[in-house]
SEKOL-946034 format. One record per atom (N, C-alpha, C, O): atom name; residue number from 1; x, y, z; chain. Coordinates in steps of 0.001 Angstrom, whole numbers, plus 524288, in hexadecimal, padded with zeros to 5 digits. Each point is the difference from the previous one (the first is absolute). Example, Ala and Ser with C-alpha at 12.3 -4.5 7.8 and 13.67 -1.06 7.14 Angstrom:
// residues 2
+------+-----+-------+-------+-------+-------+
: atom :  nr :    px :    py :    pz : kette :
+------+-----+-------+-------+-------+-------+
:    N :   1 : 83386 : 7E9C6 : 81E78 :     A :
:   CA :   1 : 7FC86 : 804A6 : 80000 :     A :
:    C :   1 : 80384 : 804B0 : 80000 :     A :
:    O :   1 : 8040C : 7FFED : 80299 :     A :
:    N :   2 : 7FA96 : 8042D : 7FA97 :     A :
:   CA :   2 : 80334 : 804A6 : 8003C :     A :
:    C :   2 : 7FCFE : 80442 : 802DA :     A :
:    O :   2 : 801FD : 80454 : 800A9 :     A :
+------+-----+-------+-------+-------+-------+
//
This chain:
// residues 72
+------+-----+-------+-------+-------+-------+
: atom :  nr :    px :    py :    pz : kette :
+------+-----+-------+-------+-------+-------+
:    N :   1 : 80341 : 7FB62 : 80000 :     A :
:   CA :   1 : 7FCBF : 8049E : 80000 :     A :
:    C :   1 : 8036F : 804DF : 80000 :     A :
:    O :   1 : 803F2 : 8000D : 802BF :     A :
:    N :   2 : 7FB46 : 80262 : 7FB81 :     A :
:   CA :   2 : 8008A : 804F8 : 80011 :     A :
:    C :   2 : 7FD6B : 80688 : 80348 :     A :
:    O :   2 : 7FBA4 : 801E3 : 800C0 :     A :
:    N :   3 : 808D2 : 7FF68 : 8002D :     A :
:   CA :   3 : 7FDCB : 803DE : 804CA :     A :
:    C :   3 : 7FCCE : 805CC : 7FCF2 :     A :
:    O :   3 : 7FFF5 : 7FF68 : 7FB3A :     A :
:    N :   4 : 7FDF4 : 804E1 : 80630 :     A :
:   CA :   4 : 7FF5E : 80377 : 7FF23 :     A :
:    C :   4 : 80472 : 8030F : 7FC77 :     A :
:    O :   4 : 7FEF2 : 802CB : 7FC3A :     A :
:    N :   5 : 80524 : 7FC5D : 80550 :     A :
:   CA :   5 : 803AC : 8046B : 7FF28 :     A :
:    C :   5 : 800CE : 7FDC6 : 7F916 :     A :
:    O :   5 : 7FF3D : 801DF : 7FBA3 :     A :
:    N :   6 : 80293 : 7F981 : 80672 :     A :
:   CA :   6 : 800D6 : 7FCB3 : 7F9E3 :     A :
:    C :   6 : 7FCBF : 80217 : 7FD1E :     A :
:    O :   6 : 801A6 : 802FF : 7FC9E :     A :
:    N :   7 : 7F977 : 7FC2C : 803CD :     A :
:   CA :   7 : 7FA77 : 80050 : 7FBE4 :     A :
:    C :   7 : 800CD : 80793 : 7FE51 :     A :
:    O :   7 : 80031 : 8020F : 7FBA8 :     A :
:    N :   8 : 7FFFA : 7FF52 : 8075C :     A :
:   CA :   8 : 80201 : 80686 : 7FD70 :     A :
:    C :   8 : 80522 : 7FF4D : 7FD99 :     A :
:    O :   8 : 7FFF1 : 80146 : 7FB5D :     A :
:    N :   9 : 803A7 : 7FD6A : 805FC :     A :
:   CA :   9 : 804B7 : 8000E : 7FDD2 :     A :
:    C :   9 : 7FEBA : 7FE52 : 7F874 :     A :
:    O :   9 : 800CE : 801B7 : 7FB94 :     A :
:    N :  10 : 7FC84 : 7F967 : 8078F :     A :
:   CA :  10 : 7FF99 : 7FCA6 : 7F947 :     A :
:    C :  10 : 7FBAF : 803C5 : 7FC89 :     A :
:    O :  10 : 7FFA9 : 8000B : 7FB34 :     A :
:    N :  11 : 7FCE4 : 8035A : 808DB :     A :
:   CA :  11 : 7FBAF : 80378 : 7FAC3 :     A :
:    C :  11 : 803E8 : 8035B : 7FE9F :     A :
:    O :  11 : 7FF71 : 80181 : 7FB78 :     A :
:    N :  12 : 8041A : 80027 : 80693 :     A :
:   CA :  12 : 803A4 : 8067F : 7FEEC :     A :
:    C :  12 : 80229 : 7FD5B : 7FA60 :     A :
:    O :  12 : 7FF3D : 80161 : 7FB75 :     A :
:    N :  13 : 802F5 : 7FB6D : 80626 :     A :
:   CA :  13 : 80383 : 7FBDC : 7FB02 :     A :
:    C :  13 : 7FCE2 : 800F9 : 7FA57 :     A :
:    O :  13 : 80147 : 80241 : 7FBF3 :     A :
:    N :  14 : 7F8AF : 7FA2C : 80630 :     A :
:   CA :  14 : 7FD7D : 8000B : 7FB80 :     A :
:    C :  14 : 7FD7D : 8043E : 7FCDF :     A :
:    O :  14 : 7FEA1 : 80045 : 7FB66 :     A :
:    N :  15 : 80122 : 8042C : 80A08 :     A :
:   CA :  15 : 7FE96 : 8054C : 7FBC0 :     A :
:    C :  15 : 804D8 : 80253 : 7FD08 :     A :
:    O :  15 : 7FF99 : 801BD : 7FB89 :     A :
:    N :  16 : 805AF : 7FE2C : 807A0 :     A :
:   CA :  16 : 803F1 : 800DD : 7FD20 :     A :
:    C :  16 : 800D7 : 7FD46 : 7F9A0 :     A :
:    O :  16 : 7FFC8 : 80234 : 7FBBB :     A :
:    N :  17 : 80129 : 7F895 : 80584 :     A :
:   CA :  17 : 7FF33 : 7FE63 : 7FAD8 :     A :
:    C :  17 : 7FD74 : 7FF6A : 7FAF8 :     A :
:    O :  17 : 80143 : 7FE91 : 7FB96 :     A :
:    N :  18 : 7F955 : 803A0 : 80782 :     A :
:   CA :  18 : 7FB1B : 80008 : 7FC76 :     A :
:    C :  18 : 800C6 : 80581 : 7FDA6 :     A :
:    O :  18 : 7FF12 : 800B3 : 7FB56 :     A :
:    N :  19 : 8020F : 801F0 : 806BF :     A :
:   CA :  19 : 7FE66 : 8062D : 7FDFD :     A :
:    C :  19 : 80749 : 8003A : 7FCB3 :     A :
:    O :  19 : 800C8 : 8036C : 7FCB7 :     A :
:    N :  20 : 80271 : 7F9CD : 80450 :     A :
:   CA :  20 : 80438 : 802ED : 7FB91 :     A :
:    C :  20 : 7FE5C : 7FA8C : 7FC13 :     A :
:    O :  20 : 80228 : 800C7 : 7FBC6 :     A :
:    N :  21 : 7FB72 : 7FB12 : 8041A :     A :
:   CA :  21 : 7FD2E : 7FCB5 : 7FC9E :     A :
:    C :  21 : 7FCDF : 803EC : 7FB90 :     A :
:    O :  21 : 80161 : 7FFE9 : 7FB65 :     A :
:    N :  22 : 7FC8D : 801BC : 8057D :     A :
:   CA :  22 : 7F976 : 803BC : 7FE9C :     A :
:    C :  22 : 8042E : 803E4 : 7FDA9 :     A :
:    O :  22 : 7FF0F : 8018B : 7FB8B :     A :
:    N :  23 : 8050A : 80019 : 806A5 :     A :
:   CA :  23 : 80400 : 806F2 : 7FC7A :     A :
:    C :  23 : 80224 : 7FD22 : 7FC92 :     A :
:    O :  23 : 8006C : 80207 : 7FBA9 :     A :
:    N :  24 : 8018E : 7F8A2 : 804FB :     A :
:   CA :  24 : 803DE : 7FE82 : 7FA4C :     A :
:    C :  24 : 7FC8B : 7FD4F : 7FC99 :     A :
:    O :  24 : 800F1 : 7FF9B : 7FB4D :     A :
:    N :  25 : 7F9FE : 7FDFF : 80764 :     A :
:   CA :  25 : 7FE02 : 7FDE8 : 7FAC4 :     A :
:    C :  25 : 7FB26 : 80614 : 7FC8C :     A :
:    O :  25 : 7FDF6 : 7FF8C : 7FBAB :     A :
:    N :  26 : 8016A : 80603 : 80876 :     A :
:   CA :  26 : 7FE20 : 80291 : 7FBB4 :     A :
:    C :  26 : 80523 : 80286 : 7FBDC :     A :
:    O :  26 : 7FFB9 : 80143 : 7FB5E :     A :
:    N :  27 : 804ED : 7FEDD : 8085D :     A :
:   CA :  27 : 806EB : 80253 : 7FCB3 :     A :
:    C :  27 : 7FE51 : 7FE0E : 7FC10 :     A :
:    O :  27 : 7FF9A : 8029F : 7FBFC :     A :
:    N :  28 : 7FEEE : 7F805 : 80441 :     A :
:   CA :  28 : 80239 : 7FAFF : 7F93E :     A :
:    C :  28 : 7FB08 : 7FF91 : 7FDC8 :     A :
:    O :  28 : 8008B : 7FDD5 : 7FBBE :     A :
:    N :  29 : 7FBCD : 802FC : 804EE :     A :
:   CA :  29 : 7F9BE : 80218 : 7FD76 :     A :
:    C :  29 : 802FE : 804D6 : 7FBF1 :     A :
:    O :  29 : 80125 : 7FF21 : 7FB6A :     A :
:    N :  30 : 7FF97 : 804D6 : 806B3 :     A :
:   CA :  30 : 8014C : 804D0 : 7FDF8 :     A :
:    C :  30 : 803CC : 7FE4E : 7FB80 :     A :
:    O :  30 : 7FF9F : 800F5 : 7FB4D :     A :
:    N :  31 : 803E2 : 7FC77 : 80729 :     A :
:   CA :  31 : 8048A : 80140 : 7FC49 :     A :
:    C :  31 : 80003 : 7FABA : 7FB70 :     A :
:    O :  31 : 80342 : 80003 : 7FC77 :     A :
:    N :  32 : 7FAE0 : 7FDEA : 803C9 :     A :
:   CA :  32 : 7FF1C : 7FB19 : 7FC4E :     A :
:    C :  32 : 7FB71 : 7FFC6 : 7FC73 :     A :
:    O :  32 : 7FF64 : 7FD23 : 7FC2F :     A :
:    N :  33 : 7FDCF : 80609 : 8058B :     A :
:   CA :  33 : 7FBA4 : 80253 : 7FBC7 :     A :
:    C :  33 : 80158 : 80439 : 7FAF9 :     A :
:    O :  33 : 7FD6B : 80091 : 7FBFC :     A :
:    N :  34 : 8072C : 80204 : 8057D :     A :
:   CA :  34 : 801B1 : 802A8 : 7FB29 :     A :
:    C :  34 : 804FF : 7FB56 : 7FCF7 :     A :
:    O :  34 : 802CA : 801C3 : 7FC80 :     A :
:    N :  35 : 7FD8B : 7FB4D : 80464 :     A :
:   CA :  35 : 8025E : 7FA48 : 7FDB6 :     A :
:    C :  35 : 7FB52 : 7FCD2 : 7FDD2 :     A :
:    O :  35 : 80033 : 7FE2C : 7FB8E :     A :
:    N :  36 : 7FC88 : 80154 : 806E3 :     A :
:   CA :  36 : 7FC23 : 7FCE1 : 7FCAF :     A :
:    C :  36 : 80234 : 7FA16 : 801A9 :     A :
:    O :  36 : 7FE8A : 7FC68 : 7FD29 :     A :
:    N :  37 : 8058D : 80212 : 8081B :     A :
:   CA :  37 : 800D5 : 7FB2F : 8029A :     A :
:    C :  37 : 7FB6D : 7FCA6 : 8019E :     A :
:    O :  37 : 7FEAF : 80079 : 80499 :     A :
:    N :  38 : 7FFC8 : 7FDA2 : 7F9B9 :     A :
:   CA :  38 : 7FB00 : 7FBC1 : 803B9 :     A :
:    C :  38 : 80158 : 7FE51 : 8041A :     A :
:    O :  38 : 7FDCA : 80119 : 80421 :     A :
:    N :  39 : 806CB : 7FB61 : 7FB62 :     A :
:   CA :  39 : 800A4 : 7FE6E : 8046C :     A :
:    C :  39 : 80090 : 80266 : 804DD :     A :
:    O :  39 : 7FE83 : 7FEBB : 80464 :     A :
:    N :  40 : 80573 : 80747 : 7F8E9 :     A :
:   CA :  40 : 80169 : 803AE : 80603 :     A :
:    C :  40 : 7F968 : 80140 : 801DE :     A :
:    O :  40 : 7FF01 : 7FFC8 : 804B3 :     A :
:    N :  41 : 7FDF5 : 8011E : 7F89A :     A :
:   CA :  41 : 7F9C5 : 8013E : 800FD :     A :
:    C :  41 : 7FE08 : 7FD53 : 8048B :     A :
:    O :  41 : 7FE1E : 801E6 : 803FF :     A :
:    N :  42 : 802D3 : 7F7FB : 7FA66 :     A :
:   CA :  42 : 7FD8C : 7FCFA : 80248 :     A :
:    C :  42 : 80221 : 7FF27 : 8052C :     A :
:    O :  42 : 7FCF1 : 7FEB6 : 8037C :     A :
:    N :  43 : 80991 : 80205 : 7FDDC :     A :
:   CA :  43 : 801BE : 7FF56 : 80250 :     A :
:    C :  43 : 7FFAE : 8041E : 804C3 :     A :
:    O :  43 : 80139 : 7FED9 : 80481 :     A :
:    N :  44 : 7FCFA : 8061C : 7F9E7 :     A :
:   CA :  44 : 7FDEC : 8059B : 80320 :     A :
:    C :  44 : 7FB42 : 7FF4B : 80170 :     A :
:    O :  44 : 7FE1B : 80313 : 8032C :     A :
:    N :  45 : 7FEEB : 7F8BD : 7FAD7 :     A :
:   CA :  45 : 7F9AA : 80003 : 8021E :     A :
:    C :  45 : 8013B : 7FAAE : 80434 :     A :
:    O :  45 : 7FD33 : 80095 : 803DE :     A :
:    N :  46 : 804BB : 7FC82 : 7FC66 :     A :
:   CA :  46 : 802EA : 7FCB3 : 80261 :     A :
:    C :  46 : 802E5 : 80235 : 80555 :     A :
:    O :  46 : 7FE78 : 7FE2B : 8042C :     A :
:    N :  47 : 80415 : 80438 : 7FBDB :     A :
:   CA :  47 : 800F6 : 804B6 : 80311 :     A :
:    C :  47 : 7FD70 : 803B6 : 803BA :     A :
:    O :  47 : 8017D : 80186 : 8044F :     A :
:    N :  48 : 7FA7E : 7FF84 : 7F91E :     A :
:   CA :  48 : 7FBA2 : 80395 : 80161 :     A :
:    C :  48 : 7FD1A : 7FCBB : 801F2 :     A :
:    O :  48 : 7FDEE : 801D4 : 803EF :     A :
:    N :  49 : 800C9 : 7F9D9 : 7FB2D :     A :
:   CA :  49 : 7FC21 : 7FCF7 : 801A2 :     A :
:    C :  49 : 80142 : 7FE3D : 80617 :     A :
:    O :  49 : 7FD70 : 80119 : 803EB :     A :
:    N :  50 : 8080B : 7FB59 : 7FB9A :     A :
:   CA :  50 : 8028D : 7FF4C : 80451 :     A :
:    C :  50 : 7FFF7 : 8048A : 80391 :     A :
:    O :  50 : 7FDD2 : 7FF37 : 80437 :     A :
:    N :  51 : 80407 : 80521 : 7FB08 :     A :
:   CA :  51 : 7FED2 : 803FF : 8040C :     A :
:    C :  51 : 7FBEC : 800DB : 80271 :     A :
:    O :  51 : 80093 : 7FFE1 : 804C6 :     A :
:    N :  52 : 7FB39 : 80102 : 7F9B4 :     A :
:   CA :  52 : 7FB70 : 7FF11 : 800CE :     A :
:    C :  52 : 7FD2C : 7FE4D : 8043A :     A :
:    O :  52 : 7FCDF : 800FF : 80383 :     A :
:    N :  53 : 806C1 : 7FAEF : 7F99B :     A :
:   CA :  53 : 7FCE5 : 7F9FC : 803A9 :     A :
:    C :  53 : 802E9 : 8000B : 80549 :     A :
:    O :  53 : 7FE03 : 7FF4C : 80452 :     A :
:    N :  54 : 807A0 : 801C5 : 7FA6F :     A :
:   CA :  54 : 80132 : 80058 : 8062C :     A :
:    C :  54 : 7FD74 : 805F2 : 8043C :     A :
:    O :  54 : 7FDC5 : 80040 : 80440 :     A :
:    N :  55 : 803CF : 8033B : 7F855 :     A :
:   CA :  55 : 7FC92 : 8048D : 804A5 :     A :
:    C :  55 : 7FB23 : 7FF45 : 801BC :     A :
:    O :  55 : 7FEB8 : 80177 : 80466 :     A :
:    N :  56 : 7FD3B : 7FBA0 : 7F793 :     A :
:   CA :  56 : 7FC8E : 7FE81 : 802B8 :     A :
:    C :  56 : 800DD : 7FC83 : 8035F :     A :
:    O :  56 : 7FCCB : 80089 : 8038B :     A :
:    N :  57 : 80736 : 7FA85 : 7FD8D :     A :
:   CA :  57 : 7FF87 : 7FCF8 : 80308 :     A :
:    C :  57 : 802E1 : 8034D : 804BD :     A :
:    O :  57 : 7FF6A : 7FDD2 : 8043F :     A :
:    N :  58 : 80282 : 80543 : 7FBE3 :     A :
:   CA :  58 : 8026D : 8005B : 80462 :     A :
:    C :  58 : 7FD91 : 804E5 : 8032B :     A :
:    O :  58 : 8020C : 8026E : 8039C :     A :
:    N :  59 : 7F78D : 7FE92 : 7F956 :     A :
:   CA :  59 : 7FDD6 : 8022A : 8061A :     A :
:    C :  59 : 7FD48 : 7FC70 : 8044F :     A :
:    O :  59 : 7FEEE : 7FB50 : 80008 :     A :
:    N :  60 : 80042 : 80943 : 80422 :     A :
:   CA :  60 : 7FE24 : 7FCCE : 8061F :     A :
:    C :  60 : 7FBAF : 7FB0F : 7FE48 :     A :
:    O :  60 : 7FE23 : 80029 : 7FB92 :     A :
:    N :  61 : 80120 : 7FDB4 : 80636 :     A :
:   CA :  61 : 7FB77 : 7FCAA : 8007F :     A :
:    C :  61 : 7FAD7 : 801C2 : 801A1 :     A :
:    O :  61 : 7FE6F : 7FF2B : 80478 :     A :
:    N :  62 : 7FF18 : 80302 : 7F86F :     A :
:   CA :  62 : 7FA6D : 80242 : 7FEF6 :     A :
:    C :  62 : 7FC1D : 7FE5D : 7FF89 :     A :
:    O :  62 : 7FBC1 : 80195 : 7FE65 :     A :
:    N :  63 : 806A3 : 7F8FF : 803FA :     A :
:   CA :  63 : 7F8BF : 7FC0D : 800FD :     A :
:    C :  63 : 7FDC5 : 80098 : 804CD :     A :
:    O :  63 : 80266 : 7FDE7 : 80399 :     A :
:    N :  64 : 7F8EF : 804CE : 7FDAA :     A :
:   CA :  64 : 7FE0C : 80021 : 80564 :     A :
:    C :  64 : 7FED1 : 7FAC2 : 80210 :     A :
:    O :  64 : 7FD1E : 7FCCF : 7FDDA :     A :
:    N :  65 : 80599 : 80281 : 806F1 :     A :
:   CA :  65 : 7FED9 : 7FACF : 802C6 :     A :
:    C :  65 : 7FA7D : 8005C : 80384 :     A :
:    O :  65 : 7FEC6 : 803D5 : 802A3 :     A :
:    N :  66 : 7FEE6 : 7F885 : 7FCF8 :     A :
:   CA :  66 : 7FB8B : 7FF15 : 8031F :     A :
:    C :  66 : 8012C : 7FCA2 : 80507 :     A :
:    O :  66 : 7FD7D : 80072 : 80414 :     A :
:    N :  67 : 80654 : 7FC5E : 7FB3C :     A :
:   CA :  67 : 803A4 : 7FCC4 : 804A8 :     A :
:    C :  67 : 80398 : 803A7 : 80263 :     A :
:    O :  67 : 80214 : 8037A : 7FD67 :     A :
:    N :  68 : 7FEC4 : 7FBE3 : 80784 :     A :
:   CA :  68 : 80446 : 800FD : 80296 :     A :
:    C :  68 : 80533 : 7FB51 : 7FECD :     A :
:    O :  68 : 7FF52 : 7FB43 : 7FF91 :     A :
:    N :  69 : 8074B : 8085C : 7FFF6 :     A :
:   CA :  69 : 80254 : 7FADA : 8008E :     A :
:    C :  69 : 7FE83 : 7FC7D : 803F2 :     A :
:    O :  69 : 7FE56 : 7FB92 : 7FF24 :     A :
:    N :  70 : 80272 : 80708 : 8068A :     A :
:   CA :  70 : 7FF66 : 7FBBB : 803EC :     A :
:    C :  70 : 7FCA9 : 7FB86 : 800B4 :     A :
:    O :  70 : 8002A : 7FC4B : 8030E :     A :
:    N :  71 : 7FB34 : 805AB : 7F77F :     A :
:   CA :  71 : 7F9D4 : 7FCA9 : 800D3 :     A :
:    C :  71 : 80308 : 7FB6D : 7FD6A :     A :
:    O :  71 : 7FCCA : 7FC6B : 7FFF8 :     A :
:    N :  72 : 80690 : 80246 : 7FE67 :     A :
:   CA :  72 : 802F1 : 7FD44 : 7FA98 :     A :
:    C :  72 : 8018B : 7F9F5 : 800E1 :     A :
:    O :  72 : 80223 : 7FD84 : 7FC7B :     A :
+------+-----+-------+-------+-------+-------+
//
């Protein structure tokens, strides 16, 4: 298990990574579109996507509990 501190440590990580994820894959959007690269395209939405996905994963936990832990 993992403590509190960890679980912030590991969201900081994942917003870090997510958000310079999300700057290099719009950088290579931009710049691979005046190339007409597909692949760099695909590889920036790929990018973008991944970013994404982690900033969203790495907010609080926003499910209202109806349980208490202790009820558990």
């Amino acid at each position: 298990m993992v403590d509190s501190r960890g679980k912030s440590v590991g969201r900081y990580l994942m917003r870090l990574v997510g958000g310079v994820a999300v700057i290099f894959g719009l950088l290579g959007i931009f710049s691979t579109l005046a190339e007409g690269n597909l692949f760099g395209i695909v590889f920036s939405l790929v990018l973008v996507g991944g970013g994404v996905f982690l900033l969203k994963r790495s907010g609080g936990d926003r499910r209202t509990e109806s349980v208490p832990h202790a009820a558990r």
